[in-house]
C-alpha positions as CSV (number, residue, x, y, z in Angstrom):
1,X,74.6,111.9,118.1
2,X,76.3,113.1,120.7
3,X,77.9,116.9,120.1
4,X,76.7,116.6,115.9
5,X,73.4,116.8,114.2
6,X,72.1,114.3,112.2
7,X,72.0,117.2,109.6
8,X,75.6,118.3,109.7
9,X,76.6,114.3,109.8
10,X,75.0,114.3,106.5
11,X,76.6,117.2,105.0
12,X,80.1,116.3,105.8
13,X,78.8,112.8,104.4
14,X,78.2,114.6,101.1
15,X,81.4,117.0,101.3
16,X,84.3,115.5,104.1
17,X,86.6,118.1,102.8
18,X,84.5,120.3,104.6
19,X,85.2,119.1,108.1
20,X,86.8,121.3,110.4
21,X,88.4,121.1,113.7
22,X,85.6,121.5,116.3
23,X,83.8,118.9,113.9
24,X,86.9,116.7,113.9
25,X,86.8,116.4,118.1
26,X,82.9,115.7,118.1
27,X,83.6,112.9,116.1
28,X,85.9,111.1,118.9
29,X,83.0,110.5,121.7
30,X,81.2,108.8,118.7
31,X,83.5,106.9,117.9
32,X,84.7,105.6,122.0
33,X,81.1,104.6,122.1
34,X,81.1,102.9,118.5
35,X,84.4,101.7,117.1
36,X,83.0,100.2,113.9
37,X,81.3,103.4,112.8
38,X,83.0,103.4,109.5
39,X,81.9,106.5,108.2
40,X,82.6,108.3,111.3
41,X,86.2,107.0,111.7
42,X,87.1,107.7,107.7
43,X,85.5,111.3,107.9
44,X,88.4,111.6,111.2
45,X,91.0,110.5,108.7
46,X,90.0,113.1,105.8
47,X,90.6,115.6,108.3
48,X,94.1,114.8,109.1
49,X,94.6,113.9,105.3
50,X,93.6,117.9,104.8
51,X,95.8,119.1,107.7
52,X,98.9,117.2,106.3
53,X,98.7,115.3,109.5
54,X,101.7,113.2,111.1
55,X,98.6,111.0,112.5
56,X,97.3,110.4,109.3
57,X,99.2,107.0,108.5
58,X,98.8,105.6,111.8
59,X,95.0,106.2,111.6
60,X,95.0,104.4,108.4
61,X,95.7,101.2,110.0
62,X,93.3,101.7,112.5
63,X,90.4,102.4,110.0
64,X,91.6,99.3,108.3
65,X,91.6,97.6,111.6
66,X,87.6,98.6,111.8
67,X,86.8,98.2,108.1
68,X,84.8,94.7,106.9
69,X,86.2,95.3,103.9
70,X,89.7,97.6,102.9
71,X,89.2,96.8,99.1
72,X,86.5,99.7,99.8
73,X,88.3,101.9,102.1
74,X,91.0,101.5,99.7
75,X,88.7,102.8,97.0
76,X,87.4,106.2,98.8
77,X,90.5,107.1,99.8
78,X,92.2,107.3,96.0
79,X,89.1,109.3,94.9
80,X,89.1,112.9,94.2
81,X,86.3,113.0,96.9
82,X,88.8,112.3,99.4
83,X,92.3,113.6,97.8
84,X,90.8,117.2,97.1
85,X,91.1,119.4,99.8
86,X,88.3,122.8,99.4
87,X,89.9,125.4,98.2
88,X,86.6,127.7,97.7
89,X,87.3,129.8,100.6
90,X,90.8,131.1,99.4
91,X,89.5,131.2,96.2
92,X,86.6,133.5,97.3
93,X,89.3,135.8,99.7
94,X,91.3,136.4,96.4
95,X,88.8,137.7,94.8
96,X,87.4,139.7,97.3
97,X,91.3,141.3,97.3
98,X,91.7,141.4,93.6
99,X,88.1,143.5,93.2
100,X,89.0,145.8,96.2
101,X,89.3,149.3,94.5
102,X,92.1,151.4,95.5
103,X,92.2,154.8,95.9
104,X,95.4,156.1,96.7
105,X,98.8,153.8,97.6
106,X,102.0,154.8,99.7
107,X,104.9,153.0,100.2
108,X,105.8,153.5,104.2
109,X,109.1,153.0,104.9
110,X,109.8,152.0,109.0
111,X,112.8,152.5,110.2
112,X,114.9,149.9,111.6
113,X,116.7,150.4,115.1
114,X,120.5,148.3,114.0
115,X,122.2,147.3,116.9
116,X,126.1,148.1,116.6
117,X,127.7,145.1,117.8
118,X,125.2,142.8,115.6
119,X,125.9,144.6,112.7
120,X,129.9,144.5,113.8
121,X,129.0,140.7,114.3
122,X,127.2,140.3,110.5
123,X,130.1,142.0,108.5
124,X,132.9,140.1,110.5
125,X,131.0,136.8,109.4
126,X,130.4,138.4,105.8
127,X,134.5,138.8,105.4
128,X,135.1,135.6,106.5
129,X,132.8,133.4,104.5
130,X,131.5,131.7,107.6
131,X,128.2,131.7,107.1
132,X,127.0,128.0,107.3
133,X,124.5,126.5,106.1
134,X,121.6,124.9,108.3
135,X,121.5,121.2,107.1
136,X,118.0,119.3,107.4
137,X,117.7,116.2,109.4
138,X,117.8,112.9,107.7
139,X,113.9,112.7,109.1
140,X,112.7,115.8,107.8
141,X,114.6,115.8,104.4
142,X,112.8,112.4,103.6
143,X,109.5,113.9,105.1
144,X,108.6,111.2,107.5
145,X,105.4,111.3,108.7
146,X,103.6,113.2,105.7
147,X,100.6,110.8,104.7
148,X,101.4,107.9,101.8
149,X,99.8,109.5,98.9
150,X,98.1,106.1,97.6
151,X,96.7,106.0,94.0
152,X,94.3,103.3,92.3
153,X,96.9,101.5,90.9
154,X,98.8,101.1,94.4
155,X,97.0,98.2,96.1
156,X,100.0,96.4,96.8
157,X,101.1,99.4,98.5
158,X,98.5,99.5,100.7
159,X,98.5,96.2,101.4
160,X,102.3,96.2,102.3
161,X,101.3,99.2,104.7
162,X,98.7,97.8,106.7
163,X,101.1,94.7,107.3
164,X,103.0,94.7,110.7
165,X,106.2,96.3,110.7
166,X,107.5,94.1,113.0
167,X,106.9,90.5,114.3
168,X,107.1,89.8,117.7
169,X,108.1,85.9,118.5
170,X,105.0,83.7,120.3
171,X,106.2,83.0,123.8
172,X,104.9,79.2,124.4
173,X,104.4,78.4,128.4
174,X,105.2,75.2,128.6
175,X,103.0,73.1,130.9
176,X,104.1,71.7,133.8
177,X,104.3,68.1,133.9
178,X,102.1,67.4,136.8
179,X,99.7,69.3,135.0
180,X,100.0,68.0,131.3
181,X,96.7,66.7,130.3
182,X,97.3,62.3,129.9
183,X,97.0,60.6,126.2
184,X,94.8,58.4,125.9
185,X,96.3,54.7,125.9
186,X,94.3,53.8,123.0
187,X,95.6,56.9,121.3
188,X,99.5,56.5,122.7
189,X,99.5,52.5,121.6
190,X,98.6,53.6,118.0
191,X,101.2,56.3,117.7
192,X,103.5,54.0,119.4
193,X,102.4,51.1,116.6
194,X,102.9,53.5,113.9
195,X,106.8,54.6,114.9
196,X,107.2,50.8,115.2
197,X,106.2,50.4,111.5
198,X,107.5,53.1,110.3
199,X,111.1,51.6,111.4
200,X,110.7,48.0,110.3
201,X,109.4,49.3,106.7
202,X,112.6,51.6,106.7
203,X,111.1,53.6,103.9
204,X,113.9,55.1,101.5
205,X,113.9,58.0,98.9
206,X,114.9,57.2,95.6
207,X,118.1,58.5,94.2
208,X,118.1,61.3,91.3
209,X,120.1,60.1,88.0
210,X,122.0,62.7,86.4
211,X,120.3,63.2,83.2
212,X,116.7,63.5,84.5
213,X,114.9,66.6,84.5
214,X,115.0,68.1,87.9
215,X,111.7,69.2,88.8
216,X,110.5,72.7,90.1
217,X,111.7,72.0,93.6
218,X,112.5,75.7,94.2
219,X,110.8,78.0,91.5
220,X,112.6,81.2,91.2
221,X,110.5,84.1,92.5
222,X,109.0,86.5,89.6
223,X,110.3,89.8,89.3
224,X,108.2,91.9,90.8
225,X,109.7,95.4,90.4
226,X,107.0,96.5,88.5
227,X,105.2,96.9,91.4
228,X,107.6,99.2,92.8
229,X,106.5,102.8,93.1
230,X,107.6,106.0,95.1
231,X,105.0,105.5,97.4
232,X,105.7,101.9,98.5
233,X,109.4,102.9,98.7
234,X,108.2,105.4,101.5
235,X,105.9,102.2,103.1
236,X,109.0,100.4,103.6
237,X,110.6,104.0,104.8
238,X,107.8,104.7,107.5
239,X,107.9,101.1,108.7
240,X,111.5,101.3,109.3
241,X,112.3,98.8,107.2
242,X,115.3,100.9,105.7
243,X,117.6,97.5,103.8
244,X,113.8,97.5,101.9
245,X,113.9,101.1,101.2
246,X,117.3,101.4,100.1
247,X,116.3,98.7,98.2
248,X,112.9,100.1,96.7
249,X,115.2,103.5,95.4
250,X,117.7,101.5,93.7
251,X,115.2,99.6,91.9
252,X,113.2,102.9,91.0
253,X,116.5,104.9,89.9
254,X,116.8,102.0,87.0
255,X,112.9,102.7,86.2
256,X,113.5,106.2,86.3
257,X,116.4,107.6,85.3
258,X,115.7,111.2,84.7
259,X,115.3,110.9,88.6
260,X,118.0,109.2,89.6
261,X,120.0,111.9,91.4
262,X,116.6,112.6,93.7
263,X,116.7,108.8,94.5
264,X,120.3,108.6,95.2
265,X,119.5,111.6,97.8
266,X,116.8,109.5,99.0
267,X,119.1,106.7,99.9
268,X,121.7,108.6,101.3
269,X,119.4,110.1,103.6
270,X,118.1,106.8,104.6
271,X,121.9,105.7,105.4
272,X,122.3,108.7,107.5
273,X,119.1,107.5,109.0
274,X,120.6,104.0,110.2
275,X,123.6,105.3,111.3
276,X,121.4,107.7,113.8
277,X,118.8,104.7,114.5
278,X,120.7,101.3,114.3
C-alpha cells in the first residue's frame, strides 16, 4: 500500500476509531487508484464521523455509490464499532491530572490594563439596556451539515438519503429526419393494419351503474408516519427539500409532544431558511 503498512491497515481494521489525520490522507492515493476498496473508503468516513465532519454526509453517498451492497454498509455504520469515538486518551490525561500531587497552590491575580474610553463605552451601553443579543443563523441553529445520526431502526432513512435530491429532466435530441433510421415496410404495413382495425372494431368501455361496487381504482396511500423520525426530518432538511421538513416536524410534534416547542423552533427556522434560499 502506498503510504500505510499492511500492519497498520489491519489495526485500524480492528479499531477505525483509531484513525487519525495523517492516516486519514494516506488513505486518499489508495483509494484514486482503487475506488471500490470498501474498507478503505468506510475507514475515510469514520474519520470524518469522529471529527464531526461537514463532509461526512456527502461521503456517505459516495461509499454507497461504491458499496455492492448498502444493507451492509448500513449495518456497520449503526454499530457501536463505528458510533463510538476513543475516548482512552482523555480518559488516561485525567487521570494523570487527578493523581498529580500538589504541594503548595497560589492564586495569582494579573492585572488588567482597562482602557478608559472602552470602559466609558461599556457603562454607557450598561445604562441604556442596549446590549443585543447575537442571533444564530437559520443554518447553524438547525445544525446543517453535522452527520445524520442513523440508528438500526432507520433504514428508510437511509434509503431516503441516498436518493437524489433533485431530478434533472432527460433532454431527448431529436433526430434529424434525413437521418432517422427507415421502418421496415413489413413492420409499417402491420402497424398500419392494426390502427385500421383498431378503428373499424371501434372498441368501447362499458359504463359503470350506480350501485356497483367501485373497484380499488386509486387505493389511498397508508399512513406512513410511523416511519417518521428526527433523523429523516433532517434528510429531507439537508436535501433541501424544506415543504418535506416542515412537514416531517409537524408530524413528529403530534408523536411527540413533550417536544413540541423544540419542533415548532425547528420549523420556524426552516421558514427563515426559505425566505433566505427561495
Amino acid at each position: 500500500m502506498v503510504g500505510m503498512n499492511s500492519t497498520d491497515y489491519i489495526y485500524l481494521l480492528n479499531k477505525p476509531y483509531a484513525i487519525n489525520d495523517r492516516q486519514f490522507r494516506e488513505l486518499e492515493p489508495i483509494l484514486e487508484k482503487y475506488p471500490y476498496f470498501q474498507s478503505a473508503r468506510v475507514l475515510q468516513l469514520k474519520h470524518l464521523y469522529n471529527l464531526d465532519s461537514y463532509q461526512y454526509n456527502d461521503a456517505l453517498k459516495k461509499t454507497a455509490a461504491y458499496t455492492h451492497d448498502r444493507s451492509v454498509l448500513f449495518d456497520f455504520i449503526t454499530t457501536t464499532q463505528f458510533t463510538t469515538i476513543d475516548n482512552t486518551l482523555y480518559d488516561r490525561k485525567v487521570a494523570e491530572l487527578l493523581n498529580m500531587e500538589v504541594i503548595d497552590s497560589e492564586i495569582v491575580v494579573i492585572p488588567v490594563a482597562v482602557d478608559p474610553l472602552q470602559q466609558s463605552l461599556l457603562a454607557t451601553i450598561e445604562k441604556s439596556g442596549e446590549v443585543e443579543k447575537v442571533e444564530p443563523q437559520p443554518a447553524e441553529a438547525l445544525e446543517l451539515g453535522k452527520p445524520l445520526p442513523f440508528n438500526t431502526e432507520e433504514k428508510h432513512s437511509f434509503q431516503e438519503w441516498l436518493q437524489l435530491s433533485r431530478f434533472q429532466p432527460i433532454e431527448r435530441k431529436e433526430i434529424p429526419a434525413a437521418t432517422a433510421p427507415r421502418e421496415n415496410g413489413d413492420a409499417r404495413s402491420k402497424k398500419l393494419e392494426l390502427i385500421d382495425k383498431f378503428i373499424e372494431t371501434n372498441p368501447k368501455i362499458p359504463a359503470i351503474s350506480k350501485d356497483s361496487t367501485p373497484t380499488a381504482i386509486a387505493m389511498e396511500s397508508p399512513d406512513k408516519s410511523y416511519l417518521m423520525t428526527e433523523t429523516l426530518a433532517k434528510v429531507y432538511l439537508e436535501q433541501k427539500k424544506y415543504p418535506r421538513a416542515i412537514q416531517a416536524y409537524e408530524i413528529l410534534i403530534l408523536k411527540y409532544p413533550e417536544k413540541s416547542s423544540f419542533f415548532a423552533d425547528r420549523i420556524e427556522e426552516i421558514k427563515k431558511l426559505q425566505q433566505n434560499n427561495p
